[in-house]
NUNU-281634 format. One record per residue (C-alpha): x, y, z; residue number from 1; chain. Coordinates in Angstrom, 3 decimals, padded with zeros to 6 digits. Layout:
! residues N
u_v_w_num_chaine
X_Y_Z_NUM_A $
...
***
This chain:
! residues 472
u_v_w_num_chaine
111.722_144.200_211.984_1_A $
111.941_146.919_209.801_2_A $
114.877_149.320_209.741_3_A $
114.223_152.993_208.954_4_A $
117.074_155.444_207.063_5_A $
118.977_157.439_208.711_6_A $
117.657_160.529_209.694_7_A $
119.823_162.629_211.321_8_A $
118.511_166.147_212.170_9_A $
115.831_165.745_213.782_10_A $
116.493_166.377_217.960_11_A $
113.450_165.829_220.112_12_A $
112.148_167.845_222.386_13_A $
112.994_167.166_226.107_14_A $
110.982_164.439_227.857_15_A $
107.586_165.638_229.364_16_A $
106.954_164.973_233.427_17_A $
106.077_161.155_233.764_18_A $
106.328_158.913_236.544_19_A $
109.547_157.032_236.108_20_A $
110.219_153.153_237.623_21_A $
113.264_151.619_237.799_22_A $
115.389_154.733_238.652_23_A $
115.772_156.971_241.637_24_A $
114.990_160.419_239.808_25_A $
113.480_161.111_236.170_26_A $
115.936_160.909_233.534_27_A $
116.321_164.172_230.673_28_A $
117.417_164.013_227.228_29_A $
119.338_167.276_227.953_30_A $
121.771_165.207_230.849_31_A $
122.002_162.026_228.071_32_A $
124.383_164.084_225.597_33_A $
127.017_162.468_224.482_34_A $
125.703_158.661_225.676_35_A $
123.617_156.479_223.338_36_A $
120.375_156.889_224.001_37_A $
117.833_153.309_222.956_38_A $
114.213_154.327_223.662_39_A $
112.189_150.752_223.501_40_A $
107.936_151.557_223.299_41_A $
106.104_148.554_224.181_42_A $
102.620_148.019_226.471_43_A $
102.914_145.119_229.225_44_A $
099.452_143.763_227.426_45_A $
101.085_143.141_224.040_46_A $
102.920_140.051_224.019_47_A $
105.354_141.063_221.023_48_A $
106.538_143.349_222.946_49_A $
108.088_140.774_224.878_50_A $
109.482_139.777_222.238_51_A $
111.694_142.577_222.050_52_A $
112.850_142.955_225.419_53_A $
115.940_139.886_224.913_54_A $
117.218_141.903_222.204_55_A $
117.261_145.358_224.696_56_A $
118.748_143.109_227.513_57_A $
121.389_141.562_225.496_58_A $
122.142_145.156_224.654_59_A $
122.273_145.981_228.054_60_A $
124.869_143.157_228.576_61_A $
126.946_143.466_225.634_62_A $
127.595_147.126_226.280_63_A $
128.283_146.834_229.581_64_A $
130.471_150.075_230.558_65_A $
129.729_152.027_227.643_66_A $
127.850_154.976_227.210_67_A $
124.461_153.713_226.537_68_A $
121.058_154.451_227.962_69_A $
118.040_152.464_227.556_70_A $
114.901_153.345_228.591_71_A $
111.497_151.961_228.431_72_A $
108.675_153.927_227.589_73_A $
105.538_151.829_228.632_74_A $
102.714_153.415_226.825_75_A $
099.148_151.242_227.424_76_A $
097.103_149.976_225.438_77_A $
094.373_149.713_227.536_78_A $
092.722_151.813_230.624_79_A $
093.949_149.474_233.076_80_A $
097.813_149.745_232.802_81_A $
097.359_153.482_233.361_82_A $
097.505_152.625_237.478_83_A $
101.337_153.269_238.294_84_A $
100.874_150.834_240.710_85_A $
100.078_147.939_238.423_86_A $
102.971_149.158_236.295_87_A $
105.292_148.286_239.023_88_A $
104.296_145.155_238.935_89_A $
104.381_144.184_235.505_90_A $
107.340_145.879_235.169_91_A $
108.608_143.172_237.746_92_A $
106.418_140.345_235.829_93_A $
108.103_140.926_232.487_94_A $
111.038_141.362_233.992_95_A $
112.233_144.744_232.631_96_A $
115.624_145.686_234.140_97_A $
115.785_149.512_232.428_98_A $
114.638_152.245_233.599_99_A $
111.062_152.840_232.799_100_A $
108.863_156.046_232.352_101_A $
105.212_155.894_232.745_102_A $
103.663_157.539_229.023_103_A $
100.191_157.189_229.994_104_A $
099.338_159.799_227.559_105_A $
101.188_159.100_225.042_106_A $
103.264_162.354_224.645_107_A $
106.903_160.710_223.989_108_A $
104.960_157.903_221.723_109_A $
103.744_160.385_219.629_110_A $
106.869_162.604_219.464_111_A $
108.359_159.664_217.818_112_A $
105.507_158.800_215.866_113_A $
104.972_155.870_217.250_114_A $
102.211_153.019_215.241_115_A $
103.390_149.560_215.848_116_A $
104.721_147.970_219.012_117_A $
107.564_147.638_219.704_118_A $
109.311_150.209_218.480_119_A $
113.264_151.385_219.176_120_A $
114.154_154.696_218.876_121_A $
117.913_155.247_218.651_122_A $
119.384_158.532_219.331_123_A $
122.974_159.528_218.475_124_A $
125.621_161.129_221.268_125_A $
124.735_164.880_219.445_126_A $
120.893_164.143_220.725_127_A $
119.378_163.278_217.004_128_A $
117.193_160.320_216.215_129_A $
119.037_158.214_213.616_130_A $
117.512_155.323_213.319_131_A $
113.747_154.026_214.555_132_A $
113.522_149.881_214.321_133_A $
110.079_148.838_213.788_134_A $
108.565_145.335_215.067_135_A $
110.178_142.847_217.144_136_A $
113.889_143.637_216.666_137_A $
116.398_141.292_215.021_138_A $
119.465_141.112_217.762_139_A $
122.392_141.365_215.455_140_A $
120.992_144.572_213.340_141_A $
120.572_146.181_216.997_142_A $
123.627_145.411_218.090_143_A $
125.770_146.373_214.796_144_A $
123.699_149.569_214.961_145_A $
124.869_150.175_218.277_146_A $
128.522_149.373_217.936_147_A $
128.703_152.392_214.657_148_A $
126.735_155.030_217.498_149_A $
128.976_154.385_220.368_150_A $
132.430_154.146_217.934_151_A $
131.042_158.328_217.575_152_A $
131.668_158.811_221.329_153_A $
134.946_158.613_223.731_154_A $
132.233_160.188_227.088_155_A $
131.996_157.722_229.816_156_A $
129.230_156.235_230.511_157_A $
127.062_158.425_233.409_158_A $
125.149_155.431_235.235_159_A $
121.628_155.731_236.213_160_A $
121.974_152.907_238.540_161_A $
118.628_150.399_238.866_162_A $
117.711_148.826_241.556_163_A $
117.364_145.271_241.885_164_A $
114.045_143.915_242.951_165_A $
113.594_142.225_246.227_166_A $
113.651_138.487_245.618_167_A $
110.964_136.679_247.108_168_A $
111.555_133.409_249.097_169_A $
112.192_130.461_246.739_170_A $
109.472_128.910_249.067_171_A $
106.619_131.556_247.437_172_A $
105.319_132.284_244.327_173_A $
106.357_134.560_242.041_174_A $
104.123_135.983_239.342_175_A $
102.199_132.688_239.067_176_A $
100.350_132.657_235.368_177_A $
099.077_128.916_234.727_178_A $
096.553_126.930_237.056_179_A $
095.305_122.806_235.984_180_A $
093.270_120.842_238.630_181_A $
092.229_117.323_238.625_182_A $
090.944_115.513_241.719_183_A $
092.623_116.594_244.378_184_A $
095.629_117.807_243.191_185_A $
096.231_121.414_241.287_186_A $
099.566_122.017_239.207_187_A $
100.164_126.012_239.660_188_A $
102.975_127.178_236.983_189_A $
105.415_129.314_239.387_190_A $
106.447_131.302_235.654_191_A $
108.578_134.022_237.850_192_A $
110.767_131.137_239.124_193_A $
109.973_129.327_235.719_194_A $
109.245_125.938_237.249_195_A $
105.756_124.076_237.535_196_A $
104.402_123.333_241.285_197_A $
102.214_120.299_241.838_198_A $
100.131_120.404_245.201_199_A $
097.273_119.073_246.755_200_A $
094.091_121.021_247.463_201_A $
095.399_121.828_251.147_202_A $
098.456_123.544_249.815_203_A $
100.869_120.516_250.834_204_A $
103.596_120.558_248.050_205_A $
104.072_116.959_245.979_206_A $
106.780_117.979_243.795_207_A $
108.710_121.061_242.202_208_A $
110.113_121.031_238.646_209_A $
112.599_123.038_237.600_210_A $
113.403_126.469_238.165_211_A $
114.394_129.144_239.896_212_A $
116.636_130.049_236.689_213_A $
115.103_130.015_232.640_214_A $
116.561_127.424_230.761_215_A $
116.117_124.603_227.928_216_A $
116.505_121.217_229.723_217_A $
114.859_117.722_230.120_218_A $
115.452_115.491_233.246_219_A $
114.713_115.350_236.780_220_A $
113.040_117.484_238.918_221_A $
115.948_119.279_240.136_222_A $
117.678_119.125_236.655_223_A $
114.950_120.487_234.421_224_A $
114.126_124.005_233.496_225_A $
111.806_125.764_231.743_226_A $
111.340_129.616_230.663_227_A $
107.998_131.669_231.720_228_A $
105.868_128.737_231.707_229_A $
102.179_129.593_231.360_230_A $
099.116_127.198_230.153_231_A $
098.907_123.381_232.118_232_A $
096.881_120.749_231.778_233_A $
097.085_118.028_234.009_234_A $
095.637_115.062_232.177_235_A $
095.495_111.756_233.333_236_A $
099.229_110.690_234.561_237_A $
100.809_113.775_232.814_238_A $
101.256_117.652_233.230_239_A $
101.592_119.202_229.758_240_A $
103.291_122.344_229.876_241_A $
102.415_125.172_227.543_242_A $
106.574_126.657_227.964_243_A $
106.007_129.921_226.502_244_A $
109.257_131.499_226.025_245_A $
111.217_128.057_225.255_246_A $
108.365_128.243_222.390_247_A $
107.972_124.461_223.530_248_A $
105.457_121.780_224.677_249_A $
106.922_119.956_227.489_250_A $
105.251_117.016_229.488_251_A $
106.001_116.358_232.777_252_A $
105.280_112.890_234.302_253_A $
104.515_113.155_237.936_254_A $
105.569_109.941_239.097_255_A $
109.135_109.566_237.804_256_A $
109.183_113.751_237.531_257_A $
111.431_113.521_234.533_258_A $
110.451_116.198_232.355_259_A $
110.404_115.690_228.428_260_A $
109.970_117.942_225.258_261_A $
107.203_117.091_223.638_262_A $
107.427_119.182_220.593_263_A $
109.152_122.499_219.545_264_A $
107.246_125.343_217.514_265_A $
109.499_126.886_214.711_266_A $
108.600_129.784_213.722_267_A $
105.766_130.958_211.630_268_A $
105.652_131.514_207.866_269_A $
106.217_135.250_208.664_270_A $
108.969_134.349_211.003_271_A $
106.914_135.071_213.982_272_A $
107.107_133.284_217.056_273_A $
103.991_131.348_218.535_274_A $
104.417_132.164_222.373_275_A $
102.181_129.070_223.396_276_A $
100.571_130.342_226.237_277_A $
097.929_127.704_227.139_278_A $
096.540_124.283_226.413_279_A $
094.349_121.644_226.436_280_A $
094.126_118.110_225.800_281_A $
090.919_116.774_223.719_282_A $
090.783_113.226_222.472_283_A $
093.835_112.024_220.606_284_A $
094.500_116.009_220.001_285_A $
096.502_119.000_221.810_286_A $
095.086_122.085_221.067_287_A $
097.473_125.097_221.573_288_A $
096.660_128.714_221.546_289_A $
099.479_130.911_220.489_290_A $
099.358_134.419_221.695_291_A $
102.485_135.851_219.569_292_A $
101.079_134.536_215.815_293_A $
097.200_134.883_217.180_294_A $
096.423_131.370_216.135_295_A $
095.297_127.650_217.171_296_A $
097.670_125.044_216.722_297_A $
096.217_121.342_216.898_298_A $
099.231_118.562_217.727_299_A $
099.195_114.857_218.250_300_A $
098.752_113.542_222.072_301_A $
102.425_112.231_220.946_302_A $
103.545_115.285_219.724_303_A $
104.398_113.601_216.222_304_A $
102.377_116.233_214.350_305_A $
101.313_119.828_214.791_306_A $
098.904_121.683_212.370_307_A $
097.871_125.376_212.433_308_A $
093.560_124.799_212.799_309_A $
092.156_128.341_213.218_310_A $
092.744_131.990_212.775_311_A $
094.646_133.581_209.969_312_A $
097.183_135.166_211.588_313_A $
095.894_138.524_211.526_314_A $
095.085_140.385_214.919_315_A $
091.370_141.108_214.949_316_A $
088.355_139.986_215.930_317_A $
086.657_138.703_212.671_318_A $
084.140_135.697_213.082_319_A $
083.689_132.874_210.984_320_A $
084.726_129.796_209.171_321_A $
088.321_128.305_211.667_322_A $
090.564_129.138_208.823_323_A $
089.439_132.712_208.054_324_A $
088.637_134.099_211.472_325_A $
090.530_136.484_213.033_326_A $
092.305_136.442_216.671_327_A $
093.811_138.603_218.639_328_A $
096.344_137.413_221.226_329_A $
094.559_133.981_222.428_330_A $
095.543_133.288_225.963_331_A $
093.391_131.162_227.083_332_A $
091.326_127.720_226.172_333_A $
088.369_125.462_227.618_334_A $
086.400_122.812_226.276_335_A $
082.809_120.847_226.676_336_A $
083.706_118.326_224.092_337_A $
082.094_120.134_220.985_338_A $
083.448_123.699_221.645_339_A $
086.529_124.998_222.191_340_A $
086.252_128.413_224.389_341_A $
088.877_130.819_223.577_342_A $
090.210_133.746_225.778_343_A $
091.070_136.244_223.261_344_A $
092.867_138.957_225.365_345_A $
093.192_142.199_222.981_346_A $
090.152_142.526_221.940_347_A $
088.703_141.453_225.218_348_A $
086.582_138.582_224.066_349_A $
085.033_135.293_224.891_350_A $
084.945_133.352_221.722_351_A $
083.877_130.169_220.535_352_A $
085.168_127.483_218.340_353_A $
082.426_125.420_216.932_354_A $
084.409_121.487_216.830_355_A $
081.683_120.353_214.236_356_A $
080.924_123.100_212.089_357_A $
083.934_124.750_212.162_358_A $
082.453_128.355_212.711_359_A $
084.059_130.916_215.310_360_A $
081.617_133.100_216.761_361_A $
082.147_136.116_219.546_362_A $
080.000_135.241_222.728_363_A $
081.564_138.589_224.344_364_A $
083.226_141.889_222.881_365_A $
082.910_144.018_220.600_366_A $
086.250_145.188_218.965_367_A $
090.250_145.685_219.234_368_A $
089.300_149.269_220.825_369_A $
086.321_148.771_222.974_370_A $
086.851_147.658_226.516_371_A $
085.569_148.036_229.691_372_A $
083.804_146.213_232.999_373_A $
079.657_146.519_231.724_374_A $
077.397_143.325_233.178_375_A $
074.423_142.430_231.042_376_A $
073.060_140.909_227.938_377_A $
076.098_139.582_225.290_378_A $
075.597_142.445_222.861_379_A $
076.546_144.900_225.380_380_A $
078.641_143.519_227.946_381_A $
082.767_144.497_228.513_382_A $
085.734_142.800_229.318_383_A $
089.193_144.262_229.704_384_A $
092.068_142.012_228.901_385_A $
090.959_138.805_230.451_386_A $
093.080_136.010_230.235_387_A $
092.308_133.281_231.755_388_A $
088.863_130.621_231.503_389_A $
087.263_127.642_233.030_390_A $
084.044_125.939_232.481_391_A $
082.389_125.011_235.879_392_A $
079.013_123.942_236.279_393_A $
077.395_124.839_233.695_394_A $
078.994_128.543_233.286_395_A $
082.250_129.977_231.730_396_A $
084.371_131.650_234.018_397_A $
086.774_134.539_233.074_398_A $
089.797_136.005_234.824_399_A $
089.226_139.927_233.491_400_A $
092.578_140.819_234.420_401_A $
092.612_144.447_233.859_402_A $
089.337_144.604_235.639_403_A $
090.892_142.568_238.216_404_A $
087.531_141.091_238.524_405_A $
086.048_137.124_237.804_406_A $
083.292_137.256_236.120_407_A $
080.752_134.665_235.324_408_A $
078.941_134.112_231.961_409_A $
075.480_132.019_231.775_410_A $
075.291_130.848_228.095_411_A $
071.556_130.143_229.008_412_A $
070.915_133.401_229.414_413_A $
073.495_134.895_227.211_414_A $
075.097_137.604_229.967_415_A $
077.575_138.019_231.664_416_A $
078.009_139.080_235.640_417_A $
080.884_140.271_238.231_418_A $
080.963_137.914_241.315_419_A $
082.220_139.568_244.299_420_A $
085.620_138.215_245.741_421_A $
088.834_139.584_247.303_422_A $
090.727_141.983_245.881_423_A $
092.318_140.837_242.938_424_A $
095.409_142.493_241.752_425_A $
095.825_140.694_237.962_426_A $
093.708_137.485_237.651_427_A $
094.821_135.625_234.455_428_A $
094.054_131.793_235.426_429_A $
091.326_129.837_236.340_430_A $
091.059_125.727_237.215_431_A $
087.722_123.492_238.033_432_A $
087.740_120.316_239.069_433_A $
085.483_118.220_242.108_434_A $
083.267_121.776_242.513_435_A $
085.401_124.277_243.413_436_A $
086.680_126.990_241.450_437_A $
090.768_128.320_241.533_438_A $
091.874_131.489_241.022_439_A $
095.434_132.600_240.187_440_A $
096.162_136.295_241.015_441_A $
099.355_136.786_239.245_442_A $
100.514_140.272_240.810_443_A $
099.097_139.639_244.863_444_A $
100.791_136.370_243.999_445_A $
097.764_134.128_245.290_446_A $
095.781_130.805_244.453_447_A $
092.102_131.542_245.823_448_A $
089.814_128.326_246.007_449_A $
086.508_129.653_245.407_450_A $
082.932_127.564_246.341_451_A $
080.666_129.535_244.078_452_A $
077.832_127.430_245.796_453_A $
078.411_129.256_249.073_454_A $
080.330_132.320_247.964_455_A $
083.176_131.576_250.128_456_A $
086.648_132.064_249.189_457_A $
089.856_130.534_250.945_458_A $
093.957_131.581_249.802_459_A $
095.502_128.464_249.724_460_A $
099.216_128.704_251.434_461_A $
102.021_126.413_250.428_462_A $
103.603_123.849_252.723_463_A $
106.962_122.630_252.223_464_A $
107.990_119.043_253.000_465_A $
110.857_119.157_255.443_466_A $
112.578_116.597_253.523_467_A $
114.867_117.999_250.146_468_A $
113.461_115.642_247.532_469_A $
110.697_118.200_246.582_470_A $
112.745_121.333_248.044_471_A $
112.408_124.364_245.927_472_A $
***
């Protein structure tokens, strides 16, 4: 994070008509006088962003009473997250308890010249930025920047109460993000109530680990926890978890359903943090892709060693040798053995990871900037912010999420088509195993077990033993 000087004297203008979320009437700039005003910029596509939002909610808590604002300006990266209705729900996803006004245009971004997300904006009780915190911010720097504003202001704090979400049933899911099938059974990672679901391919529930709560913790079913759990991969008599904000590999063995930490990823050499967000198991090897440092990781089955294998860290789309090659925001992985398949969501590609060679190559996109739903040839087909992938007989698979579409690409014939299915509100993951196809539809929240044979598709609904040994 990087910490601007102060720069008193300059008062922005008053806040342009948006839709706001979170709040029962649109906030001004003009009624915030003499409160603390945090403005946090950040797009629900952009991962990092995420990042940021602990340090704003610790905020929230630590100043409790005091005359402090915050306020989340979502401004999208991509056409898709202009729908106010989608914005709602990721707003509920991420789990953003501010109030939240809709800058589809961009108007406030640019009024606080805004180029890197996040970005915090803080503005002083008189109504002048004084300070504008670049990147992820570091909690303690927010908070000691805080403490100085509010010592300049005895006003009481004017609430702009926010309403609480309604809380689904802890027997459904909530923003579901990770799907793994193998014979007849299909782990579903429940990362709203941050625990990991195994079923069977009727929907009869086997066993429920962890959750409702976040948390850090090994053990039983009942007594572990996880935090936002994403990427699974059920693999022989384990479920490896990719636990995304715990910045952890778990394993979970189904049998005994003690959970275990498998292995813990420190930071990066920049300080960033990996955000494993999915996972596969290939041989004696674990490959991980890390959405928050835009790399590969490859660990031990054991989880003795961990290696970064591909991408240099920068985010781009830049083909070529594993170690040079450029991602941007992996989120997804799939594998026949010699290639690895690789979801890479901002620059709305389908890329592949040559095993032998070495070489990364683009199957489908284009660049960072150029997005869209187009069927056809490679060279000119569009994705928008898929996320998820599986390889099913003999094609590759892709949740577009933005698109809210599936779409299906034949590498025999190099293009790429939309299959037509229910509505989808924000696909992100895909399963295969024994010919059918599984779709996760994060926002509905749904699992959809697709024939692609017949074209039929079925939602699968959870039962609940009666008995409390696998109760939510």
């Amino acid at each position: 994070m990087r910490l601007s000087p102060c720069t008193h004297g300059i008062r922005p203008p008053e806040f342009p008509e948006l839709p706001w979320i979170n709040v029962d009437a649109p906030l001004r700039l003009e009624d915030l006088l003499g409160q603390v005003v945090m403005l946090g910029f950040w797009s629900s596509s952009c991962i990092r962003c995420q990042e940021g939002l602990p340090a704003m909610y610790r905020a929230l808590q630590r100043f409790e009473g005091r005359p402090l604002q915050i306020i989340a300006v979502h401004s999208p990266r991509f056409v898709g997250e202009h729908d106010l209705d989608y914005v709602r729900s990721a707003v509920g996803r991420v789990g953003v308890p501010f109030a939240v006004a809709a800058d589809n245009e961009h108007r406030i971004s640019r009024t606080f010249n805004v180029r890197e997300f996040p970005t915090i904006a803080l503005i002083d009780p008189r109504g002048y930025v004084c300070r504008v915190l670049r990147g992820v911010p570091e909690p303690l720097q927010l908070i000691d920047a805080l403490e100085g504003l509010l010592g300049l202001t005895d006003a009481a704090r004017r609430p702009h109460p926010t309403p609480m979400p309604a809380q689904p049933s802890p027997d459904a899911l909530r923003f579901p993000a990770g799907l793994s099938a193998q014979d007849d059974r299909l782990a579903i990672a429940d990362t709203g109530h941050h625990r990991i679901i195994l079923t069977d391919t009727s929907g009869e529930v086997i066993h429920c680990f962890g959750g409702p709560e976040p948390g850090f913790e090994d053990g039983p079913p009942d007594r572990a926890r996880f935090f936002s759990p994403h990427g699974l991969a059920l693999v022989e008599n384990q479920i490896l978890v990719a636990d995304t904000t715990n910045h952890a590999i778990r394993v979970i063995d189904p049998l005994s359903g003690h959970t275990d930490t498998l292995a813990i990823m420190p930071p990066d050499a920049q300080g960033r943090i990996h955000a494993p967000w999915s996972l596969i198991r290939q041989g004696p090897w674990i490959f991980v892709a890390c959405a928050g440092t835009h790399t590969i990781l490859r660990m031990s089955a054991d989880g003795t060693s961990i290696e970064h294998y591909a991408g240099c860290g920068d985010e781009d789309r830049i083909d070529g040798h594993r170690t040079t090659a450029a991602f941007a925001q992996p989120t997804d992985l799939a594998s026949n053995n010699e290639r690895l398949h690789v979801i890479d969501s901002t620059s709305s590609a389908l890329r592949c990871l040559n095993l032998r060679s070495n070489r990364v190559h683009t199957l489908i996109g284009k660049s960072l900037f150029e997005h869209g739903q187009v069927d056809g040839p490679s060279r000119t087909a569009l994705m928008q912010h898929p996320r998820g992938i599986a390889l099913h007989k003999g094609n590759i698979y892709v949740a577009d999420s933005l698109n809210c579409a599936l779409r299906c690409f034949d590498p025999e014939r190099e293009e790429l088509d939309t299959l037509d299915a229910p509505k989808l509100d924000f696909p992100t993951a895909l399963a295969s195993a024994d010919g059918v196809l599984w779709v996760c539809d994060t926002h509905a929240p749904a699992i959809w077990k697709h024939d692609t044979d017949s074209g039929t598709w079925e939602r699968l609904e959870l039962t609940w033993p009666d008995n409390g040994d696998t109760a939510p």
